[in-house]
DRENPA-3360 file (N, C-alpha, C; in nm, 2 decimals, always signed):
BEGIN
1 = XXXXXXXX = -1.20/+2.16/+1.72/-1.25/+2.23/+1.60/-1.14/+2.26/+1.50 ~ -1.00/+2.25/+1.51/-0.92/+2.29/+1.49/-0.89/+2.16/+1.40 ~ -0.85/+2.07/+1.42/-0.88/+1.94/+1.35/-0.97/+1.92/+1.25 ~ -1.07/+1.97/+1.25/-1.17/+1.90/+1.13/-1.16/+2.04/+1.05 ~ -1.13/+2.20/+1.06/-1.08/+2.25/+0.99/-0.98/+2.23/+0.92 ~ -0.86/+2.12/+0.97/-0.74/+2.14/+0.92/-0.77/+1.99/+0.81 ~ -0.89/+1.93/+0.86/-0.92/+1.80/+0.77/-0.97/+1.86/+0.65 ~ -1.06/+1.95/+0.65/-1.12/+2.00/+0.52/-1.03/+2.04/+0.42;
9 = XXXXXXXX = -0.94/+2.10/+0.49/-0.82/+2.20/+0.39/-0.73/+2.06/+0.30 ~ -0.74/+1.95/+0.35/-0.65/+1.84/+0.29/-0.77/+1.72/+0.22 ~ -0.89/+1.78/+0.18/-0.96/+1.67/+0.13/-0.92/+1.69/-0.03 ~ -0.97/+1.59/-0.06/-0.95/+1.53/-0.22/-0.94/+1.67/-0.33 ~ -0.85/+1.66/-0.46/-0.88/+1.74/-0.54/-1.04/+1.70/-0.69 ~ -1.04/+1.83/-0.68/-1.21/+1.81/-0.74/-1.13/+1.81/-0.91 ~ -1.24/+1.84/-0.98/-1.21/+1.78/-1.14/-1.08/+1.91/-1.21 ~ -1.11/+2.03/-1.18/-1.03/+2.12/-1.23/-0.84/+2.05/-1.17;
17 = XXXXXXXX = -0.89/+2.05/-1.00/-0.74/+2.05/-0.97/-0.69/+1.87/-1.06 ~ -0.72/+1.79/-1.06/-0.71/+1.68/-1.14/-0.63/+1.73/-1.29 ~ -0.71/+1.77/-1.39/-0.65/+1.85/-1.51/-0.54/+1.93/-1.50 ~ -0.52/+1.99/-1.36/-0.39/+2.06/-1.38/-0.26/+2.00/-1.33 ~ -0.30/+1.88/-1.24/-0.22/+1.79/-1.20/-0.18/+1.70/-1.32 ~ -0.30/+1.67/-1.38/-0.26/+1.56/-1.53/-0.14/+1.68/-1.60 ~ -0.18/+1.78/-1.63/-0.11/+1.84/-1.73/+0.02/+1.91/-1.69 ~ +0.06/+1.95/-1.51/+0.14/+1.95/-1.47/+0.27/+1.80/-1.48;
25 = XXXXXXXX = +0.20/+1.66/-1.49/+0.31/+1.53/-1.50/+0.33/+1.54/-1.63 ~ +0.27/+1.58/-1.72/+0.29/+1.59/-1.89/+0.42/+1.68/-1.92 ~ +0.41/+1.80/-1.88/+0.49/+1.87/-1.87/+0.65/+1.85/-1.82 ~ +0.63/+1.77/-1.67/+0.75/+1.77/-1.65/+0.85/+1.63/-1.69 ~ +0.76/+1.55/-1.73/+0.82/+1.41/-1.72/+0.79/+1.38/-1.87 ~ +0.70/+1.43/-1.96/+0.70/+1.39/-2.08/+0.63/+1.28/-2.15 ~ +0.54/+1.27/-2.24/+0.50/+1.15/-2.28/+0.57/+1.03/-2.27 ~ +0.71/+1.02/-2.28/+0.75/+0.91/-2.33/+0.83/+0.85/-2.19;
33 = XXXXXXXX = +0.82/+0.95/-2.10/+0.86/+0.87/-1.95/+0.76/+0.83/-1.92 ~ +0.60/+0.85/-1.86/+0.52/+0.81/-1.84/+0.49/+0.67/-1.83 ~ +0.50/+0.59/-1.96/+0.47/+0.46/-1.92/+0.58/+0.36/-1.83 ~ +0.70/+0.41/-1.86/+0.83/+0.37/-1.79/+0.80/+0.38/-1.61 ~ +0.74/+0.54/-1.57/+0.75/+0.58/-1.44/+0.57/+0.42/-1.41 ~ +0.49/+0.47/-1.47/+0.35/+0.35/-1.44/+0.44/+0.18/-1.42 ~ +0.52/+0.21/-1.52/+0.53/+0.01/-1.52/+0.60/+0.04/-1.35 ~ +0.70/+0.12/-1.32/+0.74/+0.12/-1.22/+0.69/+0.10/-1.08;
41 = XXXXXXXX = +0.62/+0.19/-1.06/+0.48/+0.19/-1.00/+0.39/+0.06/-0.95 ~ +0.42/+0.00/-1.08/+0.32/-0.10/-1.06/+0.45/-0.24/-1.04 ~ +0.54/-0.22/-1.11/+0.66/-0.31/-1.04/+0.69/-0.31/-0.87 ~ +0.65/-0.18/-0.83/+0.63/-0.15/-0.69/+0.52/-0.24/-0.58 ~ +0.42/-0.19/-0.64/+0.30/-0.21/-0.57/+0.31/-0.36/-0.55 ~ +0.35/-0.44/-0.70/+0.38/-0.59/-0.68/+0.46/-0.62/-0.59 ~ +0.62/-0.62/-0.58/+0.67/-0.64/-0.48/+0.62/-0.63/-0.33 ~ +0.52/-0.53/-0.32/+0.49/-0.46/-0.18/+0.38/-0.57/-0.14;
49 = XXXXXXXX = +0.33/-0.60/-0.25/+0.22/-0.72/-0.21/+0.24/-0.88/-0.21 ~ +0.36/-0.89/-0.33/+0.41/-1.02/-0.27/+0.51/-1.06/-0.12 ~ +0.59/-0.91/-0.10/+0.57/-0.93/+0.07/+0.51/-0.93/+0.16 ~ +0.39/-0.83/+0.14/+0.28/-0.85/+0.23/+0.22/-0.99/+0.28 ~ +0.23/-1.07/+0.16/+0.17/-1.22/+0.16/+0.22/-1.35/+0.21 ~ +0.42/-1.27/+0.16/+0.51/-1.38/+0.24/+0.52/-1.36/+0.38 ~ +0.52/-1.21/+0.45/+0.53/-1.24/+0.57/+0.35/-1.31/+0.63 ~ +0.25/-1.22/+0.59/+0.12/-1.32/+0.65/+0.15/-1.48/+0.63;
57 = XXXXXXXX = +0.21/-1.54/+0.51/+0.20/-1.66/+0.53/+0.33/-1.73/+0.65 ~ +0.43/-1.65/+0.67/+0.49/-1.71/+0.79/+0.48/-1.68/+0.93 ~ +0.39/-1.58/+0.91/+0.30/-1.55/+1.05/+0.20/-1.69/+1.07 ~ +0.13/-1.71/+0.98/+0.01/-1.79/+0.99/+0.12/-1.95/+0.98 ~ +0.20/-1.99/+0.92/+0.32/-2.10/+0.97/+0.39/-2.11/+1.09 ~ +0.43/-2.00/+1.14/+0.46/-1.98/+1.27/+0.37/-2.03/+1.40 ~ +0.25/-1.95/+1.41/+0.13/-1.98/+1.47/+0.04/-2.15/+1.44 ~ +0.08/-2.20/+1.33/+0.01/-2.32/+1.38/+0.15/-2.45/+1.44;
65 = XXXXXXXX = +0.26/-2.35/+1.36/+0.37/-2.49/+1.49/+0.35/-2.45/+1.60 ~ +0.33/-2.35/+1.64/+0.30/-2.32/+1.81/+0.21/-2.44/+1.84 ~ +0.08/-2.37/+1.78/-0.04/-2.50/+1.78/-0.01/-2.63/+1.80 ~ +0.09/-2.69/+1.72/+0.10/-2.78/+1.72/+0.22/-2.83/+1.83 ~ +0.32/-2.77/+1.88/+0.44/-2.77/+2.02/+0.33/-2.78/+2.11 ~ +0.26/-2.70/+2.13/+0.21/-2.67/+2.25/+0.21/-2.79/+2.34 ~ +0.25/-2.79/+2.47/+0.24/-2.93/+2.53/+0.06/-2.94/+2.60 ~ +0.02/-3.08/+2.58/-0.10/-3.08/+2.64/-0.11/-3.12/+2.80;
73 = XXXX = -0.21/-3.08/+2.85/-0.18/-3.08/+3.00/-0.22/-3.21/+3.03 ~ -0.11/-3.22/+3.16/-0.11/-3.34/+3.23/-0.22/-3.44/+3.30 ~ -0.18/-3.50/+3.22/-0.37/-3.61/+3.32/-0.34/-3.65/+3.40 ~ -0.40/-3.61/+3.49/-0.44/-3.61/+3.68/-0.47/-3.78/+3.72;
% end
């Protein structure tokens, strides 16, 4: 019980807490940082996703040279 009380207390902010969050980043960082801190952000997320994709793809390169070493078994 103690868990799904402590879940409630950390769910989402509703439309008021949103506004004071918008107007709390306005405040401290300024109109004119804003688009600087977003491009970053999003310079972020790209990198994070074009490594996500380079290592899946040398996972999935890795896994079919196996496939393909694998020795086949001996005929009897």
């Amino acid at each position: 019980m103690l868990v799904a009380t402590n879940f409630l207390m950390l769910s989402m902010p509703g439309g008021m807490e949103w506004v004071l969050i918008i107007l709390a980043v306005l405040i401290l960082f300024g109109g004119r940082k804003i688009p600087e801190f977003m491009r970053g952000i999003g310079k972020g997320i790209r990198e994070f996703n074009d490594a996500k994709s380079n290592v899946k793809k040398e996972i999935e390169e890795g896994m079919s040279e196996k496939d393909k070493k694998a020795p086949s078994s001996p005929a009897q």
